[in-house]
N, C-alpha and C positions, 0 to 999 in steps of 0.2 A: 769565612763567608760574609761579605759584606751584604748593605741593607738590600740593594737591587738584586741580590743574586738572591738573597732568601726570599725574596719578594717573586723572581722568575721560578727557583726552586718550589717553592709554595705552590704553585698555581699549577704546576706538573703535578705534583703528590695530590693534589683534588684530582683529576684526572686521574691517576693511577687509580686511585679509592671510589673512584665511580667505575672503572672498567672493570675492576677486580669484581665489582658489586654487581654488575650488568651481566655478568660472564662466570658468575660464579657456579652454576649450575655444570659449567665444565670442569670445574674441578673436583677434584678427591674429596669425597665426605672423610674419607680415616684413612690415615697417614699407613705408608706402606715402610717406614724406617725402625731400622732397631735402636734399642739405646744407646750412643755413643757415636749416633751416626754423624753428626753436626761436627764433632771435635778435626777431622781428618779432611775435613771441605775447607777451611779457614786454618790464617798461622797459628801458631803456637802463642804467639803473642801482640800486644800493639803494634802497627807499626810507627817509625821515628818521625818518617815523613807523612804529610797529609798524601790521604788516597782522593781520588775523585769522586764526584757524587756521580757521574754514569756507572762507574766501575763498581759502586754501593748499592746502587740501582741494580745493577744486573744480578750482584749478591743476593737480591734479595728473593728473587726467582728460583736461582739455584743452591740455594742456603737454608731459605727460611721458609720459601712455600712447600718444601716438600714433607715440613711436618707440619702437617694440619692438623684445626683439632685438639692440642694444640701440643706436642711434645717440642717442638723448635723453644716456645718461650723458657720452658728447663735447661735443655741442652744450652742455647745461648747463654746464659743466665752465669750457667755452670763453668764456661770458658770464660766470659767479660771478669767475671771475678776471680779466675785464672791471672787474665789479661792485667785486672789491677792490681790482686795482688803482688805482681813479679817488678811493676812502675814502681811499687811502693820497697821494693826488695825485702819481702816478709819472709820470715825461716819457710823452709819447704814444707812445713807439719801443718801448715794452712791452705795448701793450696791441693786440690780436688785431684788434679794431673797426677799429682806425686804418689796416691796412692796408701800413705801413710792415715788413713781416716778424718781426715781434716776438709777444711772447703769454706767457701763462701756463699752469701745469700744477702738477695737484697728486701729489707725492711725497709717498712716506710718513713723510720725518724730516730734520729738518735734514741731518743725515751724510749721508742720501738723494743730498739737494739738491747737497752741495759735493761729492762723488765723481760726480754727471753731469757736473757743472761742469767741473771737475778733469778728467775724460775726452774731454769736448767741447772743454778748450782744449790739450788732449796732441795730437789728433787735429788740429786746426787748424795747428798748429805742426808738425809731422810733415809735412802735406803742403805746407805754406808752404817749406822746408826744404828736400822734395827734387825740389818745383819749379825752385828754386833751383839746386840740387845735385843733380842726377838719381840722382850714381851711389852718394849716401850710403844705406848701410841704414839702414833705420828702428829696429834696435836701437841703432846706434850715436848715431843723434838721441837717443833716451830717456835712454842714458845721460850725455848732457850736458844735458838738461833740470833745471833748479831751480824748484821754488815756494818761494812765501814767507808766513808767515803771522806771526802776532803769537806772543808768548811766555804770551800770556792766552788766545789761544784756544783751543777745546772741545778736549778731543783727537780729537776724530770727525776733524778739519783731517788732522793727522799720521798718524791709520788712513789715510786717502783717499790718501793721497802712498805710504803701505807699500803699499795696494793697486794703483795705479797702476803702482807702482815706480819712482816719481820721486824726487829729491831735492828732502825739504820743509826751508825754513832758517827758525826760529823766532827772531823780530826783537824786539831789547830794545825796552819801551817807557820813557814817560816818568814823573815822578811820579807822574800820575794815571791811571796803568797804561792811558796809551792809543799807540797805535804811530803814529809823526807822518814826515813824505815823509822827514826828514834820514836814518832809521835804512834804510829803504828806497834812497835814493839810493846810502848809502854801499855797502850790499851790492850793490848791483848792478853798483858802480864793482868791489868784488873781485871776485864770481864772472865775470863778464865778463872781466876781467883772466885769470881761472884757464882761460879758454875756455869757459865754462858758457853755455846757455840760456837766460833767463829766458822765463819763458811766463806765471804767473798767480800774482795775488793775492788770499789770501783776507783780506779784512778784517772784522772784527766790529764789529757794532751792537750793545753791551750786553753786555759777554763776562759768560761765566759765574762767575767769583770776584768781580768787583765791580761789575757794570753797566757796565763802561768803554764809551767809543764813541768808535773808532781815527777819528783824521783825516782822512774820505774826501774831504774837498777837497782837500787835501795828496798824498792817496794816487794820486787818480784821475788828475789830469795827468800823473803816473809813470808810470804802466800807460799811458799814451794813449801818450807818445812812444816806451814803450820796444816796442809791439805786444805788452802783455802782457795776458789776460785779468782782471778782477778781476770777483771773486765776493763778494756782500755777505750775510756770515750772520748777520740780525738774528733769531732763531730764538724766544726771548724777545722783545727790544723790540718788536720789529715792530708787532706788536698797538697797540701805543701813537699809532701814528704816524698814526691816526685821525683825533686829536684835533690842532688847528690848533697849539695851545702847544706841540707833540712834534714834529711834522712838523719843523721845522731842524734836527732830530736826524739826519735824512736828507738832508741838502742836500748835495751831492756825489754823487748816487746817478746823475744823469747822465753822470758817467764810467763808470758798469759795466756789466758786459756781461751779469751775473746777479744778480738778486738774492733773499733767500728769507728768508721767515718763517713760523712756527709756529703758525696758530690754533686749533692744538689746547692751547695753552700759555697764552693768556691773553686766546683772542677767543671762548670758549663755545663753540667746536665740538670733538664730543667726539673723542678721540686714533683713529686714526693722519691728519691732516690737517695738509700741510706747504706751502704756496704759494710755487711759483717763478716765477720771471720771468725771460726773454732778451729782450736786442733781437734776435738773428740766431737765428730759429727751424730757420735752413737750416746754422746753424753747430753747432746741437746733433742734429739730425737724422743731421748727416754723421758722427758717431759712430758712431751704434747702427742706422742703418738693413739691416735685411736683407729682403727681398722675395720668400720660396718662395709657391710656387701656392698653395698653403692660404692664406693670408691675403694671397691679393689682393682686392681687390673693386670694382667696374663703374666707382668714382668713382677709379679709381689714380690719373691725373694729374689730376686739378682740382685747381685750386690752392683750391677752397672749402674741400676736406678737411685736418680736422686729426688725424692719423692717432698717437694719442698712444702707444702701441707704441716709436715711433722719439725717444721725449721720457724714454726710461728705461730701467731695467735688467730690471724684470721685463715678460713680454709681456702678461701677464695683470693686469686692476684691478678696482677695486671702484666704483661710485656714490657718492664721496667726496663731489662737488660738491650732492648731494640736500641734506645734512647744514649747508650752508653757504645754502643756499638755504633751508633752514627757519631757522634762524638769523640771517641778515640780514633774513627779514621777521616775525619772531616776536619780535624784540627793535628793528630797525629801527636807521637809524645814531645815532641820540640815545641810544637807549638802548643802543647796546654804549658810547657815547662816554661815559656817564657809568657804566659798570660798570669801565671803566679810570680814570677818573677819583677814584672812589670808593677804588680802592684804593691809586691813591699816595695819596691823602689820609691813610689808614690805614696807610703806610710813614712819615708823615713823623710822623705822631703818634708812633709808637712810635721816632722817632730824636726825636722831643723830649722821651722819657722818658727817653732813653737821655742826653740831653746834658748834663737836671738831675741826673743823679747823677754826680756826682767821682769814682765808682769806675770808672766807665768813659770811652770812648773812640769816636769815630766813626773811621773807618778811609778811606775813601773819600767822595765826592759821592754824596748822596742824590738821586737823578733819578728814577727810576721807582719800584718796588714790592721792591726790592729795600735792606734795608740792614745793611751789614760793622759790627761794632762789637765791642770787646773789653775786656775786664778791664785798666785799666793795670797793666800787670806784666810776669811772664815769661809764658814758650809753654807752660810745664810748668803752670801759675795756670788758661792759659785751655783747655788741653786737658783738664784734668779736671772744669772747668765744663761744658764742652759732652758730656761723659763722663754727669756726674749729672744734667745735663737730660734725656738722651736716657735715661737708666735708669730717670726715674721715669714714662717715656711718657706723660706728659700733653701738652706738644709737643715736636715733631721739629726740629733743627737742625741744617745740614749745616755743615761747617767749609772754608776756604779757605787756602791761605799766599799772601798780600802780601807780597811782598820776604821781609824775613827775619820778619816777624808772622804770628803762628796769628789766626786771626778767625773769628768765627762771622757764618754769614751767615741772617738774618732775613726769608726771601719773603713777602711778600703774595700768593696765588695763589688761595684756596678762592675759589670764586664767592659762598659765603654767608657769608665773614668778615666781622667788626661792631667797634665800636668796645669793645666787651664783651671781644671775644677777644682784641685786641690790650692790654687792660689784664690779663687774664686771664695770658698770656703774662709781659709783663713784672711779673708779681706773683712766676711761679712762677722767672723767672730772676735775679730780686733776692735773694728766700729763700736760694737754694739760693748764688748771690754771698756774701753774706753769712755764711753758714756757711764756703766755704771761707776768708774771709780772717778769720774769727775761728780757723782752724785754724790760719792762719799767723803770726797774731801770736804 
């Protein structure tokens, strides 16, 4: 959809939204659908090609208004994340269809994602524990509980653990700033040793300073034999993982117990839209479930219902899943696959401008849309580089430290980036290169 068409589209949808509002008094106060009813009106899955916006439009009538009220935002919810996870080729033990107790839910933010996670495996282990142990308090579990995450990841990781009040232990990685089973192994051989817990790992898919992507082949048999949770925060790559070349980026993800990505970060759906995934929907559930009269309703025990309340922190949501549902069929999976595609394309250009010049440095593996690259020099060289880029606000660059290197990191992200911009860019950070090391000489 280009700019005039969203701009004609637009002014329709104010229309619909005032007709809908004017006229609503003819519609159903309470939805006359059972549960399950949405799944058999709609495919099975995305489809390849884009569908039209009349033919979305008319969906929406006979799709989504006939659960008012609002059981349409579950039921849709329930297939979109069907829909993604099958783009992304996830084991079937995650997906909702299959039947095997698994599913998806969409949070509002990576952090979101890893503090249910993180709660849902405190809460597993707690009662594993004093099953065990009848007469153990449950403070005194918590406070031998340890997680473990990498030394690259977000720090949303380490909020979640202060929020919890568990202890998180941040694991060296290797050269290529990824966390591999040895580092993992050995701490578990200490903390164990010390009388600790283990309960869960967070592992990242693409951390945030350099794209890294921790060892989940390595990682996952870890967590299998030690009964540890492991949560996969691909928050960025995710998106990627689409596309058939990406997808072994995810190979290991059969070991985990969660996993979560971000399509509001790099799959066109606009923010707050965070997609998770469990295989044990009964193991997140038993977190956060509470059940006052107010919010019971006729379908309490069917096992059809998926009561997404007990899938999160807040009780209240929004129709996140409409946004993903226009989305996958407005763009279709060819064309979100080639909207990722385009842009590593456009990362690797701009690390091949970066490689012909001698004054610089690649820093890390260029894999997706992201790339680390610096001034060969010192830290004091590249922090006032990335100082006078950001002051003369033509582009924005965030900075990272790699072991003991300052580095600027280079995303690819706008949906409407072009080959223009990325020369554009590296026009303006040569310039201003260049000045500084004529300063130094």
């Amino acid at each position: 959809m280009d700019f005039e068409e969203f701009r004609k589209r637009g002014k329709e949808m104010v229309d619909y939204i005032i007709d809908y509002l004017k006229f609503i008094e003819q519609r159903a106060v309470y939805p006359a659908v059972q549960p399950g009813y949405l799944r058999s009106l709609i495919p099975d899955s995305a489809p390849q090609e884009p569908d039209s916006f009349e033919d979305l439009m008319w969906d929406i009538e006979r799709v989504i208004m006939p659960g008012a009220a609002s059981p349409a935002c579950s039921e849709l919810e329930i297939v979109m994340l069907d829909w993604l996870g099958k783009m992304l080729n996830l084991p079937e033990e995650f997906l909702a269809v299959t039947g095997h107790g698994g599913g998806g839910v969409i949070q509002g933010t990576a952090s979101e994602s890893t503090l249910v996670a993180l709660l849902a495996a405190r809460k597993k282990m707690i009662t594993q524990m004093q099953e065990k142990y009848p007469d153990l308090e449950e403070v005194t579990i918590i406070s031998k509980l340890v997680a473990y995450t990498s030394e690259q990841s977000h720090s949303s990781v380490e909020r979640a653990g202060l929020i919890a009040s568990v202890k998180m232990r941040k694991l060296p990685t290797d050269e290529k700033f990824v966390l591999r089973g040895e580092a993992l192994k050995q701490a578990l051989e200490e903390d164990k040793a010390l009388g600790f817990i283990p309960f869960f790992l967070c592992a990242t898919l693409g951390t945030t300073p350099s794209c890294a992507f921790d060892n989940i082949v390595e990682l996952g048999p870890l967590c299998t034999s030690e009964n540890m949770w492991m949560h996969i925060d691909a928050a960025y790559a995710g998106s990627a993982f689409i596309c058939p070349e990406f997808r072994p980026l995810l190979n290991g993800v059969e070991f985990a117990d969660s996993f979560n990505f971000n399509p509001h970060k790099w799959l066109l759906v606009n923010f707050d839209c965070s997609a998770m995934w469990v295989k044990k929907r009964s193991e997140l559930i038993g977190a956060f479930k509470m059940d006052p009269l107010y919010l019971k309703h006729d379908h309490q025990d069917s096992v059809l219902i998926t009561d997404y309340r007990h899938w999160q922190i807040p009780l209240g949501r929004r129709f996140r899943s409409l946004k993903m549902w226009f989305v996958f069929r407005l763009y279709g999976v060819k064309g979100l696959q080639e909207h990722i595609r385009k842009q590593v394309n456009l990362a690797h250009e701009f690390e091949s401008l970066v490689r012909q010049d001698e004054q610089f440095e690649i820093v890390n593996d260029v894999i997706l849309g992201l790339v680390c690259f610096r001034l060969k020099g010192s830290n004091d060289l590249n922090e006032n580089l990335i100082k006078r880029i950001n002051e003369m606000r033509k582009i924005h660059i965030v900075p990272c430290q790699l072991q003991d290197k300052f580095v600027l990191r280079f995303a690819v992200c706008a949906p409407t980036t072009e080959s223009k911009h990325i020369q554009y860019a590296w026009q303006q950070i040569k310039e201003i290169a260049t000045q500084l090391q004529q300063g130094h000489q």
